[in-house]
KOLGULUM-796767 format. One record per residue (C-alpha): residue number from 1; residue in three letters; x, y, z. Coordinates in nm, 3 decimals, m for minus. Example, Ala and Ser with C-alpha at 12.3 -4.5 7.8 and 13.67 -1.06 7.14 Angstrom:
BEGIN
  pos  code       c1       c2       c3
    1   ALA    1.230   m0.450    0.780
    2   SER    1.367   m0.106    0.714
END
This chain:
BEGIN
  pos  code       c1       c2       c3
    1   UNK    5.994    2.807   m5.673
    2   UNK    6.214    2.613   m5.863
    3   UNK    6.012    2.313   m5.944
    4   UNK    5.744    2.633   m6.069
    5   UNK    6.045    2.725   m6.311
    6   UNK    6.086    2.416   m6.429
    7   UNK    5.752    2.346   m6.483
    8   UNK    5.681    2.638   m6.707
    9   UNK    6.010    2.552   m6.895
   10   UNK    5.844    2.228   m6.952
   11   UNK    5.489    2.363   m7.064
   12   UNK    5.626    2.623   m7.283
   13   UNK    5.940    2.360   m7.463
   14   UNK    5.613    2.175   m7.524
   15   UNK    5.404    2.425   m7.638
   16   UNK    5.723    2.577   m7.852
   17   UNK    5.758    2.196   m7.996
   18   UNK    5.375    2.173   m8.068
   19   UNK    5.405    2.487   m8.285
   20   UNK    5.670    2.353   m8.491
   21   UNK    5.536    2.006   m8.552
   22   UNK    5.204    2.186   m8.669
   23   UNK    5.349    2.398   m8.865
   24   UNK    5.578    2.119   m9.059
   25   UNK    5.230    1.893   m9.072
   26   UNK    5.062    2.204   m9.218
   27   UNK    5.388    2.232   m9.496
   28   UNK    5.372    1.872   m9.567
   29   UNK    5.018    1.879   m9.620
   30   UNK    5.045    2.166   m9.826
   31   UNK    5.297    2.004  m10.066
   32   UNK    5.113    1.610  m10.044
   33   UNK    4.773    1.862  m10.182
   34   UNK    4.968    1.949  m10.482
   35   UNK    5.056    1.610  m10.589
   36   UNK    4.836    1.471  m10.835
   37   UNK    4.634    1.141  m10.743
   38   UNK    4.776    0.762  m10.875
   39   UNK    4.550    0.768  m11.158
   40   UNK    4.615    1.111  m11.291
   41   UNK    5.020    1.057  m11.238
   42   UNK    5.066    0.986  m11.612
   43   UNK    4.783    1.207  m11.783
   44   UNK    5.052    1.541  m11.598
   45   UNK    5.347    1.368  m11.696
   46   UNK    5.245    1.323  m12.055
   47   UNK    5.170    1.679  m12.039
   48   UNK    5.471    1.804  m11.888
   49   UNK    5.695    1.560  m12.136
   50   UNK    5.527    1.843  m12.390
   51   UNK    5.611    2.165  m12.188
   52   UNK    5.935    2.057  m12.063
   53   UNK    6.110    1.918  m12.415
   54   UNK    6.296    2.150  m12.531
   55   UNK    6.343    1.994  m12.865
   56   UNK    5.977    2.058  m12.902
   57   UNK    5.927    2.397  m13.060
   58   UNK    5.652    2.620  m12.873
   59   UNK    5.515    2.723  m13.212
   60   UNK    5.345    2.304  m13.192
   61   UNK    5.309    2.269  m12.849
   62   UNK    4.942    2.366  m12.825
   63   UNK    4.893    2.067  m13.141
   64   UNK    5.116    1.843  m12.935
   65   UNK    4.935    1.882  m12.614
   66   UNK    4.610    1.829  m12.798
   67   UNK    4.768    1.518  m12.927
   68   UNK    4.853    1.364  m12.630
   69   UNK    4.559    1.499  m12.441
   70   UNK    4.357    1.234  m12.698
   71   UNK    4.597    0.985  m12.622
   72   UNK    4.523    1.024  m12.296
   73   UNK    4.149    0.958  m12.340
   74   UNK    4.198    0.646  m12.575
   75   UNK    4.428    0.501  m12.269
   76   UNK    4.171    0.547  m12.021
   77   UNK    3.887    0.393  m12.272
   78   UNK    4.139    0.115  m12.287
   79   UNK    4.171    0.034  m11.924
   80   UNK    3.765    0.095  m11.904
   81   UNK    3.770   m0.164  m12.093
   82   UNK    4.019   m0.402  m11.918
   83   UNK    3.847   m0.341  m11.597
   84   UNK    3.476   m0.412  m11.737
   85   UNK    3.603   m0.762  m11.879
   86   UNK    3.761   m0.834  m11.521
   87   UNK    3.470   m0.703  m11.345
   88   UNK    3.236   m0.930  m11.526
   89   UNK    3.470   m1.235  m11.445
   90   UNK    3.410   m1.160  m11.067
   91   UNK    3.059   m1.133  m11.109
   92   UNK    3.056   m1.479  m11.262
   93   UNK    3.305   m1.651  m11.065
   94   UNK    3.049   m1.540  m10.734
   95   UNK    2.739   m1.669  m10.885
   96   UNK    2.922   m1.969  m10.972
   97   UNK    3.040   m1.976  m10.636
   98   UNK    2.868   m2.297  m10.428
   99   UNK    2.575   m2.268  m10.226
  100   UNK    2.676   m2.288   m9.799
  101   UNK    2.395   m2.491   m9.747
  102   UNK    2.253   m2.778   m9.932
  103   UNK    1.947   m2.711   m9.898
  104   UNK    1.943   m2.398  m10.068
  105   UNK    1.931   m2.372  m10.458
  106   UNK    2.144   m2.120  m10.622
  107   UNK    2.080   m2.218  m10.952
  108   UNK    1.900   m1.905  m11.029
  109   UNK    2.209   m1.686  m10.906
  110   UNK    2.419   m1.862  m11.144
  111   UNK    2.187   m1.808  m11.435
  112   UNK    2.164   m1.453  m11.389
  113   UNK    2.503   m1.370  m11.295
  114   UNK    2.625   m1.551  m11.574
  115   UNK    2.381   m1.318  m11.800
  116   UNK    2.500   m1.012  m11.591
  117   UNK    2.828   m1.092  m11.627
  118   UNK    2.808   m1.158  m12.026
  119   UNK    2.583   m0.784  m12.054
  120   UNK    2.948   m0.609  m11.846
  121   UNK    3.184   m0.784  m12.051
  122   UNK    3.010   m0.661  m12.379
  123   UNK    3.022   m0.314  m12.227
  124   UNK    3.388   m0.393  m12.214
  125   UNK    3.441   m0.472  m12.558
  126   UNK    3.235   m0.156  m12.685
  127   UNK    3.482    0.044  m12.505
  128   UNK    3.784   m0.112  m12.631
  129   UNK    3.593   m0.061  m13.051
  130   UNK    3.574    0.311  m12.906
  131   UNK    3.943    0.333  m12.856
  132   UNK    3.996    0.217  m13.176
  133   UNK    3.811    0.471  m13.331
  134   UNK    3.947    0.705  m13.128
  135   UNK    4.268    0.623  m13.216
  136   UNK    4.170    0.709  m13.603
  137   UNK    4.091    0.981  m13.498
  138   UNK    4.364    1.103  m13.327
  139   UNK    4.561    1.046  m13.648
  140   UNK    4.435    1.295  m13.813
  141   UNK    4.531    1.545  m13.528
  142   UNK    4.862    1.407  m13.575
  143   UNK    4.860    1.527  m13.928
  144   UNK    4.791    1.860  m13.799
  145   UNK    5.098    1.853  m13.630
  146   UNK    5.346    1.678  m13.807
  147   UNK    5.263    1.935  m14.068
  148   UNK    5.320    2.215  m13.875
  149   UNK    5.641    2.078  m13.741
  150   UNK    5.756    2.109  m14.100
  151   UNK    5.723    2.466  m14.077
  152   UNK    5.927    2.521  m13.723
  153   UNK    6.238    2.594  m13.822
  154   UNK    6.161    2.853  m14.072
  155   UNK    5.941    2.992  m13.833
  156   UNK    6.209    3.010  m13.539
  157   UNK    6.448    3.169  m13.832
  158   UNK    6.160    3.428  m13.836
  159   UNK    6.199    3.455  m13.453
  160   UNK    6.513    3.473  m13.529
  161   UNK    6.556    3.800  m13.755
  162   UNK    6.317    3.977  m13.543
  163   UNK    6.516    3.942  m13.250
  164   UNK    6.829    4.083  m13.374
  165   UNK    6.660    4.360  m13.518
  166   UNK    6.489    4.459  m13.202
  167   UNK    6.844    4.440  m13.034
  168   UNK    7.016    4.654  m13.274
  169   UNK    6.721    4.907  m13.307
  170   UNK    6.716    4.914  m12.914
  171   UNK    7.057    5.132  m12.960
  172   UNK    6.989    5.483  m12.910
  173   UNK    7.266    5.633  m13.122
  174   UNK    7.350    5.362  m13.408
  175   UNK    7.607    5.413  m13.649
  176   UNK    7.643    5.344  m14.032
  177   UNK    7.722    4.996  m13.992
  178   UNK    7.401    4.925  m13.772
  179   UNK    7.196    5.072  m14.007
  180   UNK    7.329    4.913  m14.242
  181   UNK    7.259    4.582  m14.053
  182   UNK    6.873    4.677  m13.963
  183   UNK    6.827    4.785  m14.323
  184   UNK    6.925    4.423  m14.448
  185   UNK    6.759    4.277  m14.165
  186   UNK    6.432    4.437  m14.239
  187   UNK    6.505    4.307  m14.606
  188   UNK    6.554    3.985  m14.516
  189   UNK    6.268    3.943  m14.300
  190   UNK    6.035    4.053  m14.536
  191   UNK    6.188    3.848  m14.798
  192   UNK    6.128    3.539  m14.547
  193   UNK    5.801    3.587  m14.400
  194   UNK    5.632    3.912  m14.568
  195   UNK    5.314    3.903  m14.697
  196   UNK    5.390    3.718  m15.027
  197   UNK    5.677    3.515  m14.863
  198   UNK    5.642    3.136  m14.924
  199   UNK    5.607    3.089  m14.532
  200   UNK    5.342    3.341  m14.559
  201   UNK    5.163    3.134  m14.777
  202   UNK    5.251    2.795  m14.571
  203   UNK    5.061    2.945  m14.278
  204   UNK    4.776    2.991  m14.440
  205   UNK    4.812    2.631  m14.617
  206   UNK    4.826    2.518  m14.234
  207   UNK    4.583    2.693  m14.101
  208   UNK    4.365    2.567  m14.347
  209   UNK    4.415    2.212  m14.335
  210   UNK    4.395    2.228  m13.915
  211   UNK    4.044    2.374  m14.037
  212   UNK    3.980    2.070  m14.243
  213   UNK    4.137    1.757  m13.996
  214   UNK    4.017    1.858  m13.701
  215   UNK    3.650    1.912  m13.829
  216   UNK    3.706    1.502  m13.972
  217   UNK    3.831    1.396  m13.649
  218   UNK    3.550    1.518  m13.416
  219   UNK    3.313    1.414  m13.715
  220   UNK    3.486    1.039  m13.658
  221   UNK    3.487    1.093  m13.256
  222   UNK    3.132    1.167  m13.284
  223   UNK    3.042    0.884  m13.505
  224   UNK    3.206    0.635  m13.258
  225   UNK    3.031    0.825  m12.930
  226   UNK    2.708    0.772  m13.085
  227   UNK    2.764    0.438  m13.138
  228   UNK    2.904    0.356  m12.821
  229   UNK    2.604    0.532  m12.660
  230   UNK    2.345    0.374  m12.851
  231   UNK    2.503    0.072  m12.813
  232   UNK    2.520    0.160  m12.447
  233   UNK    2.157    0.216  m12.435
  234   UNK    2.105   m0.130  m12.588
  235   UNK    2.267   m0.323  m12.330
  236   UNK    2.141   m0.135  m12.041
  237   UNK    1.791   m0.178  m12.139
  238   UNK    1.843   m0.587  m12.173
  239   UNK    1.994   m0.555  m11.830
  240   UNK    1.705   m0.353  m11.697
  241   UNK    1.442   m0.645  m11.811
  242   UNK    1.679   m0.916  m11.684
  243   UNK    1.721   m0.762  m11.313
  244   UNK    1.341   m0.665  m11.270
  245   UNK    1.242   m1.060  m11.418
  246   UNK    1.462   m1.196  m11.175
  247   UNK    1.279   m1.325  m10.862
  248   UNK    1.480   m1.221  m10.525
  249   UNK    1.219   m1.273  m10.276
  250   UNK    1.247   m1.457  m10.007
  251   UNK    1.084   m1.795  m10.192
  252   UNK    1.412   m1.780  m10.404
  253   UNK    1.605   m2.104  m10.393
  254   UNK    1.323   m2.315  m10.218
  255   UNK    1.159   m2.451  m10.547
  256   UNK    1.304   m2.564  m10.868
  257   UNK    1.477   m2.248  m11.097
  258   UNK    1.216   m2.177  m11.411
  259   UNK    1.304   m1.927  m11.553
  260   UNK    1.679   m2.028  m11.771
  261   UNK    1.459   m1.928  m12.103
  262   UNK    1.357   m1.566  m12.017
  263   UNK    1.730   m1.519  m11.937
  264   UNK    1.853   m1.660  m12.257
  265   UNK    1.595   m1.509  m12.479
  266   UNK    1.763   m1.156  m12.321
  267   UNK    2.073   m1.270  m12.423
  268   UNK    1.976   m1.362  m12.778
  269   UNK    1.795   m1.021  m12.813
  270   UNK    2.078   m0.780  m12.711
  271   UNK    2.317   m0.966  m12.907
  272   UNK    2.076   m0.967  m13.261
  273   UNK    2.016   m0.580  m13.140
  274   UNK    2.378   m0.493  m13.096
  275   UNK    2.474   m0.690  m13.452
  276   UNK    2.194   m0.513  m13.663
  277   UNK    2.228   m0.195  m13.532
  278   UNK    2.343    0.081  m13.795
  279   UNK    2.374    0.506  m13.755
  280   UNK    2.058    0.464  m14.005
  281   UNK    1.872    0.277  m13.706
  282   UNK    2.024    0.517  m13.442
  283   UNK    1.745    0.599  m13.157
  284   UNK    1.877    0.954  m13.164
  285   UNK    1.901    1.108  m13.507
  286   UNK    2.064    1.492  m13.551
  287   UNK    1.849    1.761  m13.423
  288   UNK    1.734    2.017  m13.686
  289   UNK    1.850    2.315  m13.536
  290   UNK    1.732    2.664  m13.633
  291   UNK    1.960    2.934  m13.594
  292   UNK    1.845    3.194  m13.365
  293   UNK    1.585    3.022  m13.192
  294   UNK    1.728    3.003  m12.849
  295   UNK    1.912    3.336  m12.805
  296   UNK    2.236    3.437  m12.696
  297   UNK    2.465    3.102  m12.553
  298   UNK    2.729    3.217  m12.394
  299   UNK    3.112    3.032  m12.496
  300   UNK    3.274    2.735  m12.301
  301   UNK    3.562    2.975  m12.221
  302   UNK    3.302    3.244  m12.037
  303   UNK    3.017    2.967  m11.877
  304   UNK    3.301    2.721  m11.707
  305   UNK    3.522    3.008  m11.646
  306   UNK    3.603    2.873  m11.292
  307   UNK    3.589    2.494  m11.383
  308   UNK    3.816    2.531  m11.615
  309   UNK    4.037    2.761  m11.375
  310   UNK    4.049    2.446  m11.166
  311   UNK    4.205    2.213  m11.412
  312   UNK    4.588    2.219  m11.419
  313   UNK    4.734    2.392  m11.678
  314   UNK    5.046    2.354  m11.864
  315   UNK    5.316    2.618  m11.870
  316   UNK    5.325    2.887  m12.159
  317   UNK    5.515    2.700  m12.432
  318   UNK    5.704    3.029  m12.543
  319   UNK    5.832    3.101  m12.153
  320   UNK    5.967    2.775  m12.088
  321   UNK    6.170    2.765  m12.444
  322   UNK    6.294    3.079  m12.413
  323   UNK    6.649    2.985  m12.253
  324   UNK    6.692    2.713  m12.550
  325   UNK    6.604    2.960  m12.804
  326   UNK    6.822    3.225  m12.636
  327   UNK    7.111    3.009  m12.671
  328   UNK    6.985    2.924  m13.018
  329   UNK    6.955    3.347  m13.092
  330   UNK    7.325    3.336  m12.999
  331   UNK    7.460    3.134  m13.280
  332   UNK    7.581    3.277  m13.588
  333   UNK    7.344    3.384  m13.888
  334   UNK    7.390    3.133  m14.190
  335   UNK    7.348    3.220  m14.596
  336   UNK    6.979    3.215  m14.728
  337   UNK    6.855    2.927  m14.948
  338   UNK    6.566    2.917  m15.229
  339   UNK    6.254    2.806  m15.058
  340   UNK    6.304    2.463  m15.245
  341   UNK    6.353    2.334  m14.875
  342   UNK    5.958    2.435  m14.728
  343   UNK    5.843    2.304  m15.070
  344   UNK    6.026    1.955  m15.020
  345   UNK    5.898    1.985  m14.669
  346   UNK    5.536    2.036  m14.736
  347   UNK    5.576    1.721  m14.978
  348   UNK    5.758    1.502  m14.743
  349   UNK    5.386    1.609  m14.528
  350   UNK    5.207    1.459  m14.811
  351   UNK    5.399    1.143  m14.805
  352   UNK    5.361    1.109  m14.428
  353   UNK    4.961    1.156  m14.496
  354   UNK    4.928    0.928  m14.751
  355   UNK    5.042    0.633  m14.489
  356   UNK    4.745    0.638  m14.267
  357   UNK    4.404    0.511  m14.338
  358   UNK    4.104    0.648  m14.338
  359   UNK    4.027    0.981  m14.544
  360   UNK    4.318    1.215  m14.567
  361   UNK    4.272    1.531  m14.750
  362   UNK    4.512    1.640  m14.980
  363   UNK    4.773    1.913  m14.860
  364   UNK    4.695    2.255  m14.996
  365   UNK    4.985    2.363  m15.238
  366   UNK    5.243    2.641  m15.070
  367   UNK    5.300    2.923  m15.367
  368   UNK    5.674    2.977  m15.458
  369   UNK    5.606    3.346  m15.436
  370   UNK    5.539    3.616  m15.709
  371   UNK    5.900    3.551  m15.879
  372   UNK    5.932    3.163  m15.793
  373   UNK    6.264    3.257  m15.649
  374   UNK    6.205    3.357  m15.273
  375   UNK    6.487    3.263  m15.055
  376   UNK    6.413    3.126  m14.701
  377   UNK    6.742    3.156  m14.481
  378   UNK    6.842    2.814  m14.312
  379   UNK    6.828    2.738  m13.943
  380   UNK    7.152    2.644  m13.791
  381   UNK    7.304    2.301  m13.878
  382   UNK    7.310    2.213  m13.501
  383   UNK    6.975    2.334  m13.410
  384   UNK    6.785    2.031  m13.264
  385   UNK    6.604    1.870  m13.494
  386   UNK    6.173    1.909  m13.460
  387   UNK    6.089    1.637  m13.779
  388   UNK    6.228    1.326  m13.490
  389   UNK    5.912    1.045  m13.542
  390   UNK    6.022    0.868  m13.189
  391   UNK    5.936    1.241  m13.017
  392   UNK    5.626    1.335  m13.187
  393   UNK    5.408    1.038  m13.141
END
């Protein structure tokens, strides 16, 4: 009866331990799912660099994720690239490789491979002229932002007003000195950012050039896709007439290899079509679209709904700077000053754009206000700084 006992023990210790090692396999599992792959390890931790800087104001974080995002793309064109060039290496360094038995001719592997290998490594080097272009581009979202980084510390003072008037109009029964306070508080803020305040204005000045350079960076992304795809096209169709030329049968490598001059006449005529090609000799010109011609098309947001559900998505910029800007809220209120300081910033935005090539429109000018003499209150001395070039790259 006792060896039943202990046999039960046994079956149920196990049983109790199986439970337990399943459920930690099921927990580790659980948290190994929620780790990103090797490859997208950097693309999450350029993103959460954004989110999680607190010295990055929320008002730009949307700009600054949209800045690195495109980073992101011009690294991976950049490694496309790298790999394409090394890829083609291997495919030459096999066909070059020696034949196992004498007999056998392999002279017609090494022609082709070395043309196969020569079409992949010209891939490569469109890929790396896209990045390039891409990287233009992507300049001109920077612009974008470093301009509205100009603007964050007048807008946090903003924040800031409103704050402390919600906190001292929160009090049920205020006394004279309160009102007092929300009276000039009201003043204030409508003296900072009312409707004919000079940060007024700059918001509208930013909005409008965000209009105008991100409609000239797609235009230059666009510009450099076609080409690349064209271009694409190009080489794939060379490659298509060079594999279906090629004689694989099983005759191959029994008779003398004719056939070097087909091979190099490919060669020759992607590389004249890939030199003399222009947007004016594109294959694919722009469509002539007619507006209402194919109904209703419903938005990107609404059609991948659930795709886009799916892709990771970084934390709200205004909940994950709230404790800094808490602490910030805390600190005392300093004396206004004129708005000569958003003036000198917009122009120190216009010095920063007229460093980069390419086109660069003008900044829009920021009115002084109906009297020229609107006062913007200053920011705290020790408030981090948002205009740092090393952060904002």
């Amino acid at each position: 009866m006792s060896s039943d006992n202990t046999a039960a023990q046994g079956q149920a210790h196990a049983s109790s331990g199986g439970g337990f090692f399943s459920k930690l396999r099921g927990q580790a599992e659980a948290a190994l799912s929620k780790v990103p792959a090797y490859n997208e390890v950097q693309h999450v931790l350029r993103q959460q660099a954004v989110t999680a800087d607190p010295r990055i104001s929320p008002h730009i974080q949307k700009i600054q994720l949209l800045v690195k995002g495109a980073k992101g793309v011009i690294i991976d064109e950049e490694a496309l690239a790298r790999e394409s060039k090394s890829f083609s290496k291997n495919i030459l360094d096999l066909g070059r490789q020696e034949s196992p038995v004498a007999s056998a001719d392999v002279a017609d592997l090494q022609d082709n491979m070395d043309r196969l290998a020569f079409l992949v490594y010209t891939t490569g080097e469109l890929h790396a002229e896209y990045a390039k272009k891409l990287e233009a581009s992507q300049t001109m979202l920077k612009d974008v932002r470093n301009h509205e980084n100009s603007l964050t510390q007048h807008r946090a003072r903003k924040t800031q007003i409103e704050k402390e008037l919600a906190k001292l109009s929160a009090d049920t029964k205020p006394n004279n000195h309160t009102q007092s306070k929300i009276a000039d508080l009201r003043d204030d803020l409508e003296e900072h950012a009312g409707p004919n305040s000079p940060l007024a204005a700059a918001e509208i000045a930013a909005l409008t050039l965000r209009r105008q350079k991100i409609s000239q960076a797609f235009n230059a992304q666009f510009d450099a896709l076609a080409e690349l795809g064209e271009k694409l096209a190009i080489i794939a169709s060379h490659g298509k007439v060079l594999v279906e030329g090629w004689d694989v049968s099983e005759k191959a490598g029994k008779t003398d290899y004719i056939d070097g001059a087909r091979t190099a006449a490919v060669r020759s005529s992607v590389e004249t079509a890939l030199n003399t090609w222009s947007p004016a000799k594109a294959y694919i010109q722009k469509p002539n679209i007619k507006t209402g011609s194919t109904g209703h098309a419903p938005s990107f947001h609404d059609s991948h709904a659930s795709q886009l559900a799916s892709i990771p998505a970084e934390t709200d910029p205004f909940a994950d700077h709230a404790q800094a800007m808490d602490s910030y809220y805390q600190q005392p209120m300093t004396p206004p000053v004129t708005s000569t300081g958003l003036q000198k910033a917009h122009s120190d935005y216009g010095s920063i754009a007229s460093g980069h090539t390419g086109h660069v429109a003008a900044p829009v000018p920021i009115p002084s206000g109906s009297g020229g003499s609107s006062a913007l209150p200053a920011t705290p001395p020790d408030l981090p700084s948002y205009n740092n070039s090393t952060l904002l790259q």
